[in-house]
C-alpha positions as CSV (number, residue, x, y, z in Angstrom):
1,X,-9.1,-5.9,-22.8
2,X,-12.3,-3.8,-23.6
3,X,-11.3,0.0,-24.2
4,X,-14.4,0.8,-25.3
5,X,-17.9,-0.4,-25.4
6,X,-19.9,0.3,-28.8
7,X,-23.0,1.8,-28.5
8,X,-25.8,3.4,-30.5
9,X,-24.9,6.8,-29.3
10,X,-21.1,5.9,-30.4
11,X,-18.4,4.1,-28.2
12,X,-18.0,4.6,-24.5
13,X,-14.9,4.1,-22.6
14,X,-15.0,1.2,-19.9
15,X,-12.5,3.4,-18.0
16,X,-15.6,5.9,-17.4
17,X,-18.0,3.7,-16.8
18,X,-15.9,2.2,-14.1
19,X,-15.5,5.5,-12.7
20,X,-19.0,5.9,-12.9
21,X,-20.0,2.6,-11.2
22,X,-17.1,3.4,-8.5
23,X,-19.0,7.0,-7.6
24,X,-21.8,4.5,-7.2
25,X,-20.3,2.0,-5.1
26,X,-18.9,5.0,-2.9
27,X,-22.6,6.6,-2.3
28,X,-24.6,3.3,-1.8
29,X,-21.6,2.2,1.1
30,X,-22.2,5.5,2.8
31,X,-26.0,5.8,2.7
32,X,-25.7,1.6,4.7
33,X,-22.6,3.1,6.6
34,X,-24.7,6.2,8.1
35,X,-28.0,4.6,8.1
36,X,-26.2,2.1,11.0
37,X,-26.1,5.3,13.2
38,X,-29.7,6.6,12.5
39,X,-29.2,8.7,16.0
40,X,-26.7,11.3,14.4
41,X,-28.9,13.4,12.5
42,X,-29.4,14.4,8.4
43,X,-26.1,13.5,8.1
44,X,-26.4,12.3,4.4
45,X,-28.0,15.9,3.4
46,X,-24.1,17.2,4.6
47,X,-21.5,14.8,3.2
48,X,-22.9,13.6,-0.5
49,X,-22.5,17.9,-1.6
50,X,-19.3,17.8,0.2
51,X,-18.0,13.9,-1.6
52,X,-19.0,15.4,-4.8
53,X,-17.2,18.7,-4.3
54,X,-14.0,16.7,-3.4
55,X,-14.1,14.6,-5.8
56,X,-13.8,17.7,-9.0
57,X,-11.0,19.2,-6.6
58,X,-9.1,15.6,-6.4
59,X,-9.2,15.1,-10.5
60,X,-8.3,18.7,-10.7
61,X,-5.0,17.9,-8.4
62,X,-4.4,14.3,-10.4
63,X,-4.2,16.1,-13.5
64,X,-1.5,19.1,-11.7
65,X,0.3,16.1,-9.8
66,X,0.7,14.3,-13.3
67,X,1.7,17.7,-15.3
68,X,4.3,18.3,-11.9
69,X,6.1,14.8,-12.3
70,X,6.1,14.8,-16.5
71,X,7.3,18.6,-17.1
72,X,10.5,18.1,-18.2
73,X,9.2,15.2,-20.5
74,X,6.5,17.2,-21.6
75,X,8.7,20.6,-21.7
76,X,6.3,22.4,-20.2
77,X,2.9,22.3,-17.8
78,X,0.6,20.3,-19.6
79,X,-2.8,18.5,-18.6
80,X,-3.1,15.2,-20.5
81,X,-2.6,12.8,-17.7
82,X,-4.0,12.0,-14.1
83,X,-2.7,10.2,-11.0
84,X,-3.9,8.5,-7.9
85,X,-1.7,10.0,-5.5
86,X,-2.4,13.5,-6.2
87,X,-5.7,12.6,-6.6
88,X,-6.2,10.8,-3.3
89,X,-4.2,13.8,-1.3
90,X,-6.2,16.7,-3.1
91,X,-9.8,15.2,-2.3
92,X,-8.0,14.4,1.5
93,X,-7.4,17.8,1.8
94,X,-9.9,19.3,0.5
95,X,-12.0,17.3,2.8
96,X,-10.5,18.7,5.6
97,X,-10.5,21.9,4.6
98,X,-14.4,21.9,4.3
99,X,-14.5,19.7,7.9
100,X,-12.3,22.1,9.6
101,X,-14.5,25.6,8.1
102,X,-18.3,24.4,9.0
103,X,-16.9,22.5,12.1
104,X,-18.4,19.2,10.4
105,X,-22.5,20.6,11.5
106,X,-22.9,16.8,12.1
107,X,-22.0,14.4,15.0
108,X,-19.1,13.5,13.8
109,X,-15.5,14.4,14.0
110,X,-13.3,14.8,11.2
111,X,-11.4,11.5,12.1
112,X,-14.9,10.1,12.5
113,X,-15.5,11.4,9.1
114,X,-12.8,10.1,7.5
115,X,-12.8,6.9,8.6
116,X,-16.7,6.6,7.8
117,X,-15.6,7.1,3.8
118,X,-12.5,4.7,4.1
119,X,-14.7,1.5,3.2
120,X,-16.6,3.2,0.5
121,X,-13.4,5.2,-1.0
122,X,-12.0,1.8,-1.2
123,X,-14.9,0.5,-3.2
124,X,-14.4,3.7,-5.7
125,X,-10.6,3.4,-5.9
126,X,-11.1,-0.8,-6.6
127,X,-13.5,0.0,-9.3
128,X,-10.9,2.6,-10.7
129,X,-8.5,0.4,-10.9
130,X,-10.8,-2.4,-12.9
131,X,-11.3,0.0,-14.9
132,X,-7.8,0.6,-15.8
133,X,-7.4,-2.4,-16.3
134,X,-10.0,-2.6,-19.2
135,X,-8.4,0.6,-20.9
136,X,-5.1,-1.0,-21.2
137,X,-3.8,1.9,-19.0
138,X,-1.0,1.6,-15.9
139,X,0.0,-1.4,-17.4
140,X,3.5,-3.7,-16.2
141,X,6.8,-4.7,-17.3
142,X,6.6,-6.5,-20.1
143,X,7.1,-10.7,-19.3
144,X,6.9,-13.8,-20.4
145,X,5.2,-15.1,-17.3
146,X,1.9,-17.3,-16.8
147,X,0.4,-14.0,-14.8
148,X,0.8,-12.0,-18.3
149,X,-1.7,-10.1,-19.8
150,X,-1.8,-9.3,-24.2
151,X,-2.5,-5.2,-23.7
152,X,-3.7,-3.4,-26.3
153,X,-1.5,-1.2,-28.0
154,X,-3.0,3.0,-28.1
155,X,-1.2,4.5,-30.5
156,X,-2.5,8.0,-30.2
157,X,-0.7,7.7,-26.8
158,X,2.6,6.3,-28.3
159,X,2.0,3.0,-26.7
160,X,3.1,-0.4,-28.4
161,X,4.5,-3.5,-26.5
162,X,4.7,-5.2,-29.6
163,X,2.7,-8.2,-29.1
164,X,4.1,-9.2,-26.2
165,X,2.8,-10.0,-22.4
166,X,2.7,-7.6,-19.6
167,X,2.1,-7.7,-16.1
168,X,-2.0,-6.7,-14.6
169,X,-0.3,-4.5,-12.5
170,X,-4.3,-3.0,-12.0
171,X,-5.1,-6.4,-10.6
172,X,-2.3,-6.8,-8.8
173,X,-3.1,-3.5,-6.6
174,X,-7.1,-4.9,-7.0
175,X,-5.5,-7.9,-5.1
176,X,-3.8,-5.5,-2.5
177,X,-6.6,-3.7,-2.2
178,X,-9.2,-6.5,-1.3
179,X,-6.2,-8.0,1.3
180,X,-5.7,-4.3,3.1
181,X,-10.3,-3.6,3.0
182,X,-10.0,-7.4,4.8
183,X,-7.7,-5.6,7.4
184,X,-9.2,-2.0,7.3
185,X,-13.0,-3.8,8.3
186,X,-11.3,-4.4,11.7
187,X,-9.3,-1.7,12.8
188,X,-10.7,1.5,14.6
189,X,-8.4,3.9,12.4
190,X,-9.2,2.6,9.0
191,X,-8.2,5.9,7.4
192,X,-4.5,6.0,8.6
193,X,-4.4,1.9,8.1
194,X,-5.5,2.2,5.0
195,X,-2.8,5.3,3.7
196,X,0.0,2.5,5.1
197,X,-0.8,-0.5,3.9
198,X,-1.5,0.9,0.4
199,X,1.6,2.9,0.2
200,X,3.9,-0.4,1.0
201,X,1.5,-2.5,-1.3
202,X,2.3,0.6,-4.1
203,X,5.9,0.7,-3.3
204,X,6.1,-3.0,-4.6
205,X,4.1,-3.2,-6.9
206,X,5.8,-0.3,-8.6
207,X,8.7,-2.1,-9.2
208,X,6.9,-3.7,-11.9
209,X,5.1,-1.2,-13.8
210,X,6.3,-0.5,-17.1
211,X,4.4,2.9,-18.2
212,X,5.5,6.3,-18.0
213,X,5.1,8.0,-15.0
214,X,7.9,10.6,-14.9
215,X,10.6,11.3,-12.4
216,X,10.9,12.6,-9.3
217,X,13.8,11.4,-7.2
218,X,16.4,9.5,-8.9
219,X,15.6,5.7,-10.0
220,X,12.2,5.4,-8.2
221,X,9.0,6.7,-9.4
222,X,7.1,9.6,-8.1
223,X,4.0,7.0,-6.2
224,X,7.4,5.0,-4.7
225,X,8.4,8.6,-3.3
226,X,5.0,9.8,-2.2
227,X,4.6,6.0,-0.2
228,X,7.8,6.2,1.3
229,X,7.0,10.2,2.8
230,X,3.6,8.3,3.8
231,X,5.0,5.6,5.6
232,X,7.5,7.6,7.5
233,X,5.1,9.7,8.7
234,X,3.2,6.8,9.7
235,X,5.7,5.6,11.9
236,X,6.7,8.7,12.6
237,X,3.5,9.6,14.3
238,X,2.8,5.9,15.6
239,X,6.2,6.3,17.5
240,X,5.6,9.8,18.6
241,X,2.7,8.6,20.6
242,X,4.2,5.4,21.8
243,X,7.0,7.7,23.3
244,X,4.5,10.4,24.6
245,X,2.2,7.6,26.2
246,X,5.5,6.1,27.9
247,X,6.4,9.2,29.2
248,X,3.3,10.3,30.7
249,X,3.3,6.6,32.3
250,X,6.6,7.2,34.0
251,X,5.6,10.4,35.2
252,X,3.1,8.9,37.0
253,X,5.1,6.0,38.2
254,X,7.0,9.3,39.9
């Protein structure tokens, strides 16, 4: 583990440089991604405002979705905390919100939109989760498996696991991650693919997590109830339109 990095202007968290080299990743996939479709216009000039925007509004809904699911623990609202989830659904919408209002003033449709920044989202959110790694945060279950990983302990944060191993539950989602982009690179709708496939691959590998999250619903944790709500919908919608496309077929066949 590497917390920090020492420098000659003091130390520097590796959690915030990972963050920083995500943004990175996120713009330099967008500028090839758009520069493929050179036909559509300035379309750079529009989004990079609008991705920057997004991203303050989706750390300012982590922090709220984190202070939400810890309030009785904490007895009270407080921001000390962030989460992906609330993170990934606050930018979303957000996104949309701005889409919808200036009627996207590009070529492109909101769907096209979305599933432009899929790919380079993906980049951001595996470089987030590196980093994570490297802060000792969202740590697993402590084991004594060959897979564990010797975390450090934080003590301001009242975190100790006492010398022993814990599961890389931040490489095990890097893992997921790289599996679903291989799947995502394919599809036509790599927006909704990727929502689906990350909310099963979350679901599991929740199960073996072993910091504080808070509660939600009962035994599961608040990302196993926010993947479950995503992958009902998923199928929810998926099935909607299987059953809408049959019945316009038999209509026809009428």
């Amino acid at each position: 583990m590497m917390p920090y990095i020492v420098t000659s202007f003091g130390k520097i968290s590796t959690f915030t440089i990972m963050l920083v080299c995500g943004v990175l990743v996120m713009f330099l996939l967008v500028h090839i991604r758009l520069r493929k479709d050179p036909s559509r216009g300035n379309e750079e000039a529009f989004i990079f405002p609008q991705i920057v925007f997004c991203g303050m509004a989706g750390f300012l809904w982590a922090a709220v979705f984190d202070s939400v699911f810890k309030f009785q623990e904490n007895g009270g609202f407080v921001l000390k905390g962030i989460t992906f989830y609330g993170g990934l659904l606050g930018a979303s919408i957000t996104l949309s919100l701005i889409l919808h209002l200036t009627k996207c003033k590009t070529g492109y449709t909101i769907n096209d939109w979305f599933s432009n920044l899929t790919i380079p989202f993906m980049g951001f959110h595996i470089c987030g989760r590196i980093g994570c790694f490297l802060s000792g945060c969202c740590y697993g279950k402590i084991t004594d498996s060959f897979v564990g990983v010797y975390f450090p302990d934080i003590p301001q944060y009242g975190i100790y696991h006492g010398g022993m191993k814990c599961y890389p539950t931040q490489l095990f989602e890097v893992a997921a991650l790289l599996v679903i982009l291989a799947v995502v690179i394919k599809v036509r709708k790599r927006f909704q693919t990727y929502l689906f496939l990350y909310a099963v691959a979350r679901f599991l590998i929740e199960f073996y997590r072993g910091d504080d999250r808070g509660n939600f619903f009962g035994p599961i944790s608040p990302a196993q109830t926010i993947s479950i709500v995503i992958v009902l919908s998923f199928v929810g919608v998926r099935l909607g339109g299987y059953l809408k496309s049959n019945r316009i077929v038999l209509e026809i066949e009428k």
